[in-house]
C-alpha positions in Angstrom: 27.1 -248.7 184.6 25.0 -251.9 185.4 22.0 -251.9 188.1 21.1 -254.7 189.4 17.6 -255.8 190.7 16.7 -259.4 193.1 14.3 -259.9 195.0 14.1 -258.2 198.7 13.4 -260.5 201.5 14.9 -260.4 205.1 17.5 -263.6 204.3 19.1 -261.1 201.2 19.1 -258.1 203.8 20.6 -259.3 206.4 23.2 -260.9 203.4 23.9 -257.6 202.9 24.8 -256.6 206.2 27.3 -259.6 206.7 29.0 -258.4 203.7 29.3 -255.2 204.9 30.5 -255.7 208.3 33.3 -258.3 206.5 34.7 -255.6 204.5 36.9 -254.3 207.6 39.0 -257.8 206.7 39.5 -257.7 203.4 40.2 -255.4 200.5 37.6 -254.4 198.1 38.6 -254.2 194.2 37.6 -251.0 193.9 40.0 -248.7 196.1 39.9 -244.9 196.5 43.8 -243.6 195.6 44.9 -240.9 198.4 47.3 -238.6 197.8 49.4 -237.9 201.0 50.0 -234.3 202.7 52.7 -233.6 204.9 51.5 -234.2 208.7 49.6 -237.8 207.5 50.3 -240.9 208.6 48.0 -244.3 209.5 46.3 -243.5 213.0 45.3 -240.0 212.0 43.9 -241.1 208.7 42.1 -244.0 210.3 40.8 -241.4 212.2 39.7 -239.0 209.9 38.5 -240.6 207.1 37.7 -244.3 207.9 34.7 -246.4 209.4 37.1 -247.9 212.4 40.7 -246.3 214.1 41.6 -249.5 214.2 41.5 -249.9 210.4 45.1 -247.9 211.1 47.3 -251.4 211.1 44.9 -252.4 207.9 46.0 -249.8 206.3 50.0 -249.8 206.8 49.8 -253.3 205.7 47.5 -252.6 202.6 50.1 -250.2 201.4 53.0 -251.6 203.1 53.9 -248.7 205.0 57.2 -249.4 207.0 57.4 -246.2 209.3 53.8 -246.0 210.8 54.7 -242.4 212.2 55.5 -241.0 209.1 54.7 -241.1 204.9 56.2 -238.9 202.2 54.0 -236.8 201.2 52.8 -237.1 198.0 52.5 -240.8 198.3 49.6 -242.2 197.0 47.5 -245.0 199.1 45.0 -247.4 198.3 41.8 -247.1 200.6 39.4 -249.9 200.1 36.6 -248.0 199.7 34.1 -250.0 202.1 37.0 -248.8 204.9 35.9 -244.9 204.3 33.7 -243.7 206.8 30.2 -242.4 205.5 28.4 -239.1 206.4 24.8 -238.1 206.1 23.5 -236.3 202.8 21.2 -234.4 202.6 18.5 -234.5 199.5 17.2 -231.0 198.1 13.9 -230.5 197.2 14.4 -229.5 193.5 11.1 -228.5 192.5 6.8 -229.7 193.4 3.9 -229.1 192.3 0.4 -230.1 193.1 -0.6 -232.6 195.5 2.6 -233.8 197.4 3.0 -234.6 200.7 6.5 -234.8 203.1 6.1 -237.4 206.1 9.2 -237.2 208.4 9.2 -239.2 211.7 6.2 -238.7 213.6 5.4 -234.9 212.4 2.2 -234.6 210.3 2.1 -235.0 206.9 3.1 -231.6 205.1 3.9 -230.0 201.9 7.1 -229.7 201.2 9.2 -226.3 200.3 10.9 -225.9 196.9 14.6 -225.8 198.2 14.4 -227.8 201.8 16.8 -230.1 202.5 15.5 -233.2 203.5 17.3 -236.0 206.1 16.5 -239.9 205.5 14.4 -241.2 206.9 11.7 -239.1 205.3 8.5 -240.0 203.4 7.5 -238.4 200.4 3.7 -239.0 198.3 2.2 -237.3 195.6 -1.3 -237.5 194.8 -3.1 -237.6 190.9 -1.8 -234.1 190.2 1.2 -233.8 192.2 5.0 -234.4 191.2 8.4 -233.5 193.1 12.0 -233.4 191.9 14.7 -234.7 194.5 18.4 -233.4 193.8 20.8 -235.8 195.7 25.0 -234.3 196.9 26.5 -236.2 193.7 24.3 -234.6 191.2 21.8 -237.3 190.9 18.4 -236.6 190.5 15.1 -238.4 191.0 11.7 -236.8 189.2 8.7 -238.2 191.4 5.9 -238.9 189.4 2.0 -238.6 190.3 0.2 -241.1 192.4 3.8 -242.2 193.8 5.0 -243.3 197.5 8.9 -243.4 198.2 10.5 -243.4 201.2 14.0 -242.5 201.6 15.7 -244.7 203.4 19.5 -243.8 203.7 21.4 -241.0 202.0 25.6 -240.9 202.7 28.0 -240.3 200.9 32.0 -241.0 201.8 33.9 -238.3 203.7 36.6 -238.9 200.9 35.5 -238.7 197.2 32.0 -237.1 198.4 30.8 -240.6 196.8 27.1 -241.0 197.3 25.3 -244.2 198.9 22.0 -243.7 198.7 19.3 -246.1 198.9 15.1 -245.6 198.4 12.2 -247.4 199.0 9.7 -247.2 196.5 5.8 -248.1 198.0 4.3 -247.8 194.8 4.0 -245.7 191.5 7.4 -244.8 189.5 10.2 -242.7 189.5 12.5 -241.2 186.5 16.3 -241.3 187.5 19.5 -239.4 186.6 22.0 -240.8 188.5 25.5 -239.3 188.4 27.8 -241.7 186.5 30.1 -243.5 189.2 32.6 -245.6 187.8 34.4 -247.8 190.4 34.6 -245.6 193.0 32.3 -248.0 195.2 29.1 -245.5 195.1 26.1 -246.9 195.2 22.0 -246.1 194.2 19.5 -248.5 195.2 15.8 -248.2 194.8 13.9 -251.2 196.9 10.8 -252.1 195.9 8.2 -255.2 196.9 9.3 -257.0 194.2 13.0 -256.0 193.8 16.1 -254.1 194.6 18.0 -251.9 192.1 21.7 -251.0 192.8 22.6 -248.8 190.0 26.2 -247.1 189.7 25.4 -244.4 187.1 22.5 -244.5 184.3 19.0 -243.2 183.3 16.2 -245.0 183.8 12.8 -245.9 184.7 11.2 -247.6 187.3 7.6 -248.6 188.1 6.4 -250.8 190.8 3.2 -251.9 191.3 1.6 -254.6 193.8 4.3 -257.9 193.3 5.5 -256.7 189.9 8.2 -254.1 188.5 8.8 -252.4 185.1 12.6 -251.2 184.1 13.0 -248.9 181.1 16.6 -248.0 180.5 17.3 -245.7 178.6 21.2 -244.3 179.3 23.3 -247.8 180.5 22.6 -251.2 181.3 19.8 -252.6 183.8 20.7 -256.2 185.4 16.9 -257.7 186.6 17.4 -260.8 188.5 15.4 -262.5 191.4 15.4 -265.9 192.5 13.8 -267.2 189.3 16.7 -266.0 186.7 18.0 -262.6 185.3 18.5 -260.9 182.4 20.3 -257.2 181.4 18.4 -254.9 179.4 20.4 -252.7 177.4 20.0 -248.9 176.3 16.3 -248.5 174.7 15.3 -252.2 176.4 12.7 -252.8 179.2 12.2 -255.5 181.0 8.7 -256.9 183.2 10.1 -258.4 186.9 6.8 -260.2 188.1 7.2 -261.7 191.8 7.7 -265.8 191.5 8.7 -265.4 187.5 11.8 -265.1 185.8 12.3 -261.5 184.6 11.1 -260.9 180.8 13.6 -261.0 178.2 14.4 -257.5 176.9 12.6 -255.8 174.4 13.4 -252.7 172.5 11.3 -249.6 173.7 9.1 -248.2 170.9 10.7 -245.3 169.5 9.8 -241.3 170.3 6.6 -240.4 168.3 7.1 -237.2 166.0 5.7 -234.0 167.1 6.8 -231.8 164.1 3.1 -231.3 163.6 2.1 -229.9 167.0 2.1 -225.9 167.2 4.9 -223.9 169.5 1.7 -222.2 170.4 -0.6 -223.6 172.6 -4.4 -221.3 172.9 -6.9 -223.6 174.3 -6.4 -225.3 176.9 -7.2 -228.5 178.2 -4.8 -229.4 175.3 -5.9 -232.3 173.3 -4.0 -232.6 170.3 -3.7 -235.3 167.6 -0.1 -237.1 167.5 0.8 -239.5 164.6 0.4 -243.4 165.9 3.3 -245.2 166.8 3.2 -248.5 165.5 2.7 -251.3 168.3 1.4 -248.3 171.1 -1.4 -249.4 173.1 -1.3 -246.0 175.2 0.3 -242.9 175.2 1.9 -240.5 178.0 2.4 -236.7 177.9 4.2 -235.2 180.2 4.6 -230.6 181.1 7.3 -229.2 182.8 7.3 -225.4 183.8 10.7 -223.7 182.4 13.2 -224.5 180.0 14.7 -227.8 181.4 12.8 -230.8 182.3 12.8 -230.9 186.3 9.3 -231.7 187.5 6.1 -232.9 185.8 3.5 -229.9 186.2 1.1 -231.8 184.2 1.2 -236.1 183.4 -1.6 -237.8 181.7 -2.1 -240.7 179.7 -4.3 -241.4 176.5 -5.7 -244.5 175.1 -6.0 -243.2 171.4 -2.9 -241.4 169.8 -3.1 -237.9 171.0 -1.2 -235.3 173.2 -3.5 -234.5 176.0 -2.5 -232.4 179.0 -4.5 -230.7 181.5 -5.3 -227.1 182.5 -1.6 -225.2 183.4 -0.7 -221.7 184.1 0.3 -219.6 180.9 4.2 -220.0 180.2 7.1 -221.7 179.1 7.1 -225.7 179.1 8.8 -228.3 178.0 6.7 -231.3 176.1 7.7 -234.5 176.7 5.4 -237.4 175.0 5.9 -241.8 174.6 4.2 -244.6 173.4 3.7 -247.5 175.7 3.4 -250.8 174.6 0.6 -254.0 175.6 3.1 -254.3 178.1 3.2 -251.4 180.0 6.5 -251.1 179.3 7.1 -246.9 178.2 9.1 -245.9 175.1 12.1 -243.4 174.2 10.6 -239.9 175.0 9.8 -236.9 172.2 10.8 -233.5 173.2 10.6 -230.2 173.0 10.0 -227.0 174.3 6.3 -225.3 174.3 4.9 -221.9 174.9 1.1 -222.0 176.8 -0.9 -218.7 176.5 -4.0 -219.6 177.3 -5.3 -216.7 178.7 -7.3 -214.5 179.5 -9.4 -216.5 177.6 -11.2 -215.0 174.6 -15.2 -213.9 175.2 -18.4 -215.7 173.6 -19.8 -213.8 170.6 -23.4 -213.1 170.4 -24.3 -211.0 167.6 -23.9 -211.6 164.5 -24.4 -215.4 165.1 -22.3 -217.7 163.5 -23.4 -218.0 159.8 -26.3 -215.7 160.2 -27.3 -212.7 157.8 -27.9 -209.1 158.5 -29.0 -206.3 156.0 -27.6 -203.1 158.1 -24.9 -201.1 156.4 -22.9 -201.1 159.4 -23.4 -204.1 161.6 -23.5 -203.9 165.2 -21.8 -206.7 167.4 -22.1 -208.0 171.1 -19.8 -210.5 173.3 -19.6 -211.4 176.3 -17.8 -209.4 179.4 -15.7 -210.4 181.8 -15.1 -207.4 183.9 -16.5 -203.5 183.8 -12.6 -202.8 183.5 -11.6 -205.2 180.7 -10.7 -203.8 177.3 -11.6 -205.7 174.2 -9.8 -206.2 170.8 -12.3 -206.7 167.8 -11.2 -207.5 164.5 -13.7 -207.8 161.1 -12.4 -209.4 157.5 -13.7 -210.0 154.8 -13.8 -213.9 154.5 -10.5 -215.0 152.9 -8.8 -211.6 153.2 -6.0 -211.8 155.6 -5.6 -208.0 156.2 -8.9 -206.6 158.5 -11.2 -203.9 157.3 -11.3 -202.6 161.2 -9.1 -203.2 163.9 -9.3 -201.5 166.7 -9.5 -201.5 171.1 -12.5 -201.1 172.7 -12.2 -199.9 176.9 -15.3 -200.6 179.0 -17.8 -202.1 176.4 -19.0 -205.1 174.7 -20.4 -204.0 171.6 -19.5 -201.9 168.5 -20.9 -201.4 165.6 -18.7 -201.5 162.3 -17.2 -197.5 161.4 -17.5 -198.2 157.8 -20.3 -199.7 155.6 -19.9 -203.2 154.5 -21.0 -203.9 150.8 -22.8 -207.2 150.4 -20.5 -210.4 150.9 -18.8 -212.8 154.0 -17.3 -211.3 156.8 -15.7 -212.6 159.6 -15.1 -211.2 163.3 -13.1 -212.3 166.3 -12.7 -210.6 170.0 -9.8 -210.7 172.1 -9.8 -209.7 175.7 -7.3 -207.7 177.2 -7.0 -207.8 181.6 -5.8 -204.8 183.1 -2.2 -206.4 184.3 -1.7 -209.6 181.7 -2.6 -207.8 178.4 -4.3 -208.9 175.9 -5.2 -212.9 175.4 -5.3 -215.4 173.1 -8.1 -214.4 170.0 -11.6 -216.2 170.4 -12.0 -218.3 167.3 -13.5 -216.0 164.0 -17.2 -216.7 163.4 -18.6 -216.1 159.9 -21.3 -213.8 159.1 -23.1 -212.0 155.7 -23.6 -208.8 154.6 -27.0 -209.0 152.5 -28.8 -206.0 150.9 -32.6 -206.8 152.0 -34.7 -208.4 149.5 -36.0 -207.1 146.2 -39.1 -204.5 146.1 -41.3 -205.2 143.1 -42.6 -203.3 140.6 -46.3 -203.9 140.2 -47.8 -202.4 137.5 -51.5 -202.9 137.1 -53.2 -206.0 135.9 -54.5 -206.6 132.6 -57.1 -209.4 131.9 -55.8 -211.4 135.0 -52.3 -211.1 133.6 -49.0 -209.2 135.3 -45.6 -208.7 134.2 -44.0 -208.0 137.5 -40.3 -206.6 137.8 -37.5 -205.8 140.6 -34.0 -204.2 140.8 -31.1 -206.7 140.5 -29.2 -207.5 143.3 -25.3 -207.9 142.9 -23.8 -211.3 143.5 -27.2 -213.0 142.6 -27.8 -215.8 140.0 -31.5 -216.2 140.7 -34.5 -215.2 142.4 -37.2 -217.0 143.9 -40.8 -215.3 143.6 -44.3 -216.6 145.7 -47.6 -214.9 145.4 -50.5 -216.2 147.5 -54.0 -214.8 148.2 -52.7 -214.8 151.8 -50.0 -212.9 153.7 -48.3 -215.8 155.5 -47.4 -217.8 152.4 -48.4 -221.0 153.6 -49.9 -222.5 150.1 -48.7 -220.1 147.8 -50.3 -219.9 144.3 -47.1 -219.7 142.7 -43.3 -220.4 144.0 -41.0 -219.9 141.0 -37.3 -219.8 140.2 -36.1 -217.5 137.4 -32.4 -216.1 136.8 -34.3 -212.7 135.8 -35.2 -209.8 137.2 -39.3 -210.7 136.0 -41.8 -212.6 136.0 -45.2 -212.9 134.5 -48.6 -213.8 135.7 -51.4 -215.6 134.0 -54.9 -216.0 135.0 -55.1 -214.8 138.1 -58.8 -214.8 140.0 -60.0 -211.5 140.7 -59.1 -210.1 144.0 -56.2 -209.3 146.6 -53.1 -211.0 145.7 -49.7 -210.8 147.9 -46.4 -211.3 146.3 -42.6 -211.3 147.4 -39.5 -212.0 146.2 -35.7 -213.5 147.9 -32.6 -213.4 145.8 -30.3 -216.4 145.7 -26.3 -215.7 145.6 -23.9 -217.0 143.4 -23.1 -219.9 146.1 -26.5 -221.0 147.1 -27.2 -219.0 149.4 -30.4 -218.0 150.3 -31.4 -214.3 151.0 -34.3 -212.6 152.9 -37.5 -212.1 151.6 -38.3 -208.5 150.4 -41.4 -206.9 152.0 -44.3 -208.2 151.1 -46.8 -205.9 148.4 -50.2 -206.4 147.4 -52.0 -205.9 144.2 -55.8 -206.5 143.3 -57.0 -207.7 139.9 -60.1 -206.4 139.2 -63.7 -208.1 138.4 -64.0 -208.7 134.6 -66.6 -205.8 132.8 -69.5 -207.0 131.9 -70.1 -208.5 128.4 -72.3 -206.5 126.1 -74.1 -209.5 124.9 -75.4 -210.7 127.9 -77.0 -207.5 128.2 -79.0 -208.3 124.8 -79.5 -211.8 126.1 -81.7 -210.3 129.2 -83.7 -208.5 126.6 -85.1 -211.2 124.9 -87.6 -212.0 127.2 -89.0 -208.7 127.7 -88.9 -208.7 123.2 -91.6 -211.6 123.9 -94.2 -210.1 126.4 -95.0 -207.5 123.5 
């Protein structure tokens, strides 16, 4: 299983055509064996199976025939196999998807039909997001990638042996090939390109032509690159660069599959953009979707500069993953794979209320999200934060809020929302959001001042380490008189001024976090009483005028 690639040019075709019109003289080394049934002989098989009657006294004298009216049947002949007389094939559209276009003759461009059987010569070009599978009569198969233009140019195959002869034209952009092994039996697969010609009798490969230069990644077989500057054969896992005017590259060994062991069979978000694990010597990497269970035509194909899966938006289903590294070269690697389920949507709503990370002091919290549709259902969950079963669980029809069925002692909670459409079920869930359950802040208990001082106390709060106190002569805090830490449930006052005073207090749980201020209470401290003395003291002059 060799292909072989040189460079195309009118001198080589019309080379090929003197070869093949010599063939009629001469045997080939590859024959096709015929088994003989009763009625045979030389002018009827000429007739039925080869290029020319006349190939008849050819024939007899090949096999050395010596009645030319009758052969034993059972006897087995040797055809040359450029003798046998070729039929059209037709190619099946396999699969498409996206942009991709049929040109055939002079009929407008079109898309083509999963199924339709296609007669050379016939056009086929996909755009950035299109892709097409071609399944030739032998079994081979030809996966069209995006931003591609092939033309195929002849499809026969032999009216004995059913042996394919099938040659394309490849414009630009590349194509992934299966072709059906085909030993000697004189088949043949060539892919022309304006650099090159590939004849391949049975492998898998790659090929990618761009402007004056081609790039051959084998990966089933052996690849023969030649043009007029040299050649070389690239082996199994070997690519080779063909650049118009240069001898082909030397082979190199294709970097190996990357490892996907860490990528989930569950893909929820979607465009997906997932980390891979770097190949060593990647300069680029190439993911590649295909709808089903078997790789037959590229619903989604992207490349990536940094080490990561990346593939766009698809419908929910099945797929199959396939993902390479590609070296400075250009040159595409031995492919990961594996099979991968999207379920995407519908997608999960935005949550409003509780925000993420806020606070709320209600028993039972109420929560909002976004709706899609008066007729969508909704799916809330709420946990406590690093409890894996929920505290409620439960559908919701024709709504976007709720409010919690049970009260929620003080602590973290978390909540998520799934939407569920009216024919597809339920989605994927939204991702949780955190919230807190706090009990409001502390009242205080003020009893009344003493000589400017105050003991002031509150009601502990569960879950609290500390609690931070203010009191200011005015209600918005701004400058307060005192802002204090203590890790009890008191705190005393010295020398306050006479007048109205404000105070409040916040507790401060176990993990730093900060609570809500309590409501804010007043207290006034009275004008000292008068001193006795100073009432003799005003005497004294009035002592003097008697």
């Amino acid at each position: 299983m060799k292909l072989q690639i040189h460079r195309a040019s009118p001198l080589g075709h019309g080379l090929v055509l003197l070869l093949l019109s010599g063939a009629f003289g001469c045997a080939s080394a590859a024959d096709f064996v015929y088994t003989v049934q009763p009625g045979d002989h030389p002018w009827n098989l000429a007739q039925r199976y080869l290029k020319n009657p006349v190939l008849a006294l050819a024939l007899r004298q090949y096999n050395h025939i010596p009645d030319e009216r009758h052969i034993p049947p059972g006897t087995r002949l040797r055809i040359p196999t450029d003798w046998l007389k070729l039929e059209s094939a037709q190619v099946r559209v396999a699969a498409v998807v996206g942009d991709t276009h049929l040109v055939s003759g002079q009929a407008a461009a079109r898309s083509p039909e999963v199924g339709e059987l296609l007669q050379a010569p016939a056009g086929l070009q996909t755009g950035p997001t299109g892709s097409a599978s071609l399944e030739f009569s032998d079994g081979s198969r030809v996966l069209v990638r995006r931003d591609t233009a092939v033309q195929l140019r002849s499809t026969q195959r032999r009216v004995l042996g059913k042996v394919s002869m099938v040659e394309l034209e490849l414009l630009q952009g590349s194509l992934e090939n299966q072709v059906t092994p085909m030993g000697t039996s004189g088949g043949r697969f060539e892919i022309r390109t304006p650099a090159a010609v590939a004849a391949v009798r049975g492998t898998q490969f790659r090929v990618y032509a761009q402007k004056d230069s081609l790039r051959t990644e084998v990966i089933e077989g052996a690849v023969k690159v030649a043009n007029a500057s040299g050649q070389v054969t690239a082996s199994a896992a070997q690519g080779s660069v063909a650049e118009a005017g240069q001898s082909p590259s030397q082979p190199v060994g294709l970097l190996p599959a990357p490892a996907l062991e860490s990528l989930p069979e569950r893909i929820e978000r979607l465009p997906i953009d997932w980390p891979l694990p770097p190949v060593a010597g990647a300069s680029s990497y190439r993911t590649q979707l295909a709808p089903g269970t078997q790789f037959v035509v590229a619903e989604s194909d992207e490349t990536s500069p940094a080490a990561r899966i990346r593939a766009r938006d698809v419908e929910d289903g099945n797929y199959v993953l396939r993902v390479r590294a590609i070296d400075a070269q250009g040159l595409e690697g031995l492919s990961a794979e594996r099979s991968l389920v999207v379920h995407a949507r519908p997608e999960p709503p935005l949550l409003i209320e509780p925000a993420a990370d806020g606070a709320t002091t209600a028993p039972r919290p109420s929560f909002r999200w976004t709706q899609a549709a008066p007729n969508w259902r909704y799916h809330l969950q709420i946990s406590a934060k690093g409890q894996p079963a929920p505290l409620e669980d439960r559908d919701l029809a024709n709504t976007a809020s709720a409010t919690a069925q049970q009260d929620l002692p003080p602590g973290q909670y978390q909540w998520r929302v799934a939407a569920i459409h009216p024919q597809k079920g339920q989605g994927p869930w939204g991702d949780a959001q955190s919230f807190r359950r706090v009990l409001p802040g502390p009242g205080v208990d003020i009893p009344p001042p003493k000589d400017g001082s105050l003991n002031l106390r509150w009601t502990a709060q569960p879950q609290t380490t500390k609690y931070r106190l203010q009191v200011d002569i005015d209600t918005t805090f701004a400058s307060p008189q005192t802002d204090a830490q203590t890790d009890t449930t008191q705190y005393a006052l010295q020398d306050l001024a006479p007048g109205v005073h404000y105070v409040r207090v916040q507790a401060i749980g176990e993990d730093g976090y900060t609570g809500p201020w309590g409501g804010t209470q007043s207290f006034t401290v009275p004008e000292p009483a008068p001193s006795p003395w100073r009432a003799l003291l005003l005497l004294i002059p009035l002592l003097g005028f008697f």
